[in-house]
C-alpha positions in Angstrom: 124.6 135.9 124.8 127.4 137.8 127.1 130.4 138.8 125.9 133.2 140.9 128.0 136.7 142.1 127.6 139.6 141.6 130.4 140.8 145.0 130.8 143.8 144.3 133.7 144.6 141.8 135.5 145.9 141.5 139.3 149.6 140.6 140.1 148.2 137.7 141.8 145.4 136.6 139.8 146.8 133.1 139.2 146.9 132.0 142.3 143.7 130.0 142.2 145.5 128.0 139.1 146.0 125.0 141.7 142.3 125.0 142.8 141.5 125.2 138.7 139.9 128.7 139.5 139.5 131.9 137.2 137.8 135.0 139.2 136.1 137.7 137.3 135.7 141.0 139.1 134.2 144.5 137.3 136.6 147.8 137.4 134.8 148.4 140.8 136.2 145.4 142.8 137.2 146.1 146.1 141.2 147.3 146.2 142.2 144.8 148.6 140.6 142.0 146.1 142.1 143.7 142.4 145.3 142.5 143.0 143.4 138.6 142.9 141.2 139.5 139.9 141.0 139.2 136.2 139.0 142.9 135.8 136.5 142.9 133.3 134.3 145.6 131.7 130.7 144.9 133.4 128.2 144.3 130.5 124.4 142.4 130.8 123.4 139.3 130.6 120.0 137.9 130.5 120.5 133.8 130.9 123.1 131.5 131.2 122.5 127.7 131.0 123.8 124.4 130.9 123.2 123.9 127.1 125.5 127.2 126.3 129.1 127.3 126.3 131.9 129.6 127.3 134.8 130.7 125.1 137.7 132.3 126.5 139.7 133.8 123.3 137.7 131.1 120.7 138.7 128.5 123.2 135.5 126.4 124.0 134.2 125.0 127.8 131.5 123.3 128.3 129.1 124.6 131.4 128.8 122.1 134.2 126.8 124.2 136.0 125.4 127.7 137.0 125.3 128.9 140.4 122.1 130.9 141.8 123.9 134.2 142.1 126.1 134.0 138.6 123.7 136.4 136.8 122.8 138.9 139.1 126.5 139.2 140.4 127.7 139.5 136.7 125.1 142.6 136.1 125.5 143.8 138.9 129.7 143.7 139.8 130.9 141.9 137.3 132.2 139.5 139.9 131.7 135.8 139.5 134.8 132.7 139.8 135.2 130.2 136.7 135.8 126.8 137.9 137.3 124.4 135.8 136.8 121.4 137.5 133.5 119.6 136.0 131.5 119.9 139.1 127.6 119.1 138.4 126.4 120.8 141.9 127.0 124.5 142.6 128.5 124.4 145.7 129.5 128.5 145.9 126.1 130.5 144.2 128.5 133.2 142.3 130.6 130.3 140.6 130.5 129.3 137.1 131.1 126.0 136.5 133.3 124.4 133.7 134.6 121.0 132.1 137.3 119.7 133.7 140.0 121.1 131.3 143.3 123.0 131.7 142.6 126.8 132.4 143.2 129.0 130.0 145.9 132.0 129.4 143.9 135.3 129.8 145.5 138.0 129.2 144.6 141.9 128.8 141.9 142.3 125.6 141.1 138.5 125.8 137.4 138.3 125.0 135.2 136.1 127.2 132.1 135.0 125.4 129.1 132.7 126.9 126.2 131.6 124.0 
């Protein structure tokens, strides 16, 4: 299981909504990319798969698929983008891919859960 908090959010952060597209960075993103980010506290994570499912707040997604570089970027940045757009091929290795549903409000102390 991985479980996070969003501590702040960038003035800018939704403006992947068009391309369906969430992106998690840890309290050590770069400057010029925090004002683009959700910033989350960086915590673990040993697997993520197919057969779990992400919950933004209690709300439920279905994984699509996991790009090669999800977990290691998670440990190791916190830095990963949510995509909710159903795809069954990871075309970007640090994305996280979700059902095709409408995104979700995140807003600071929304929990982000994957089990």
């Amino acid at each position: 299981m991985y479980q996070t908090v969003v501590k702040s959010i960038g003035k800018d952060a939704t403006a992947f909504n068009a391309e369906k597209m969430v992106i998690l960075f840890g309290e050590n993103a770069p400057q010029e990319l925090v004002d683009y980010c959700y910033i989350i506290e960086v915590n673990n994570v040993d697997t993520i798969t197919e057969e779990q499912r992400l919950y933004i707040d209690g709300e439920s997604y279905e994984i699509t698929k996991v790009g090669n570089s999800v977990i290691k970027n998670l440990n190791d940045l916190g830095h990963i983008t949510l995509k909710f757009d159903g795809s069954t091929e990871a075309e970007q290795s640090g994305t996280l891919y979700l059902e095709d549903k409408a995104l979700p409000t995140i807003t600071v102390g929304s929990s982000i859960i994957i089990r």
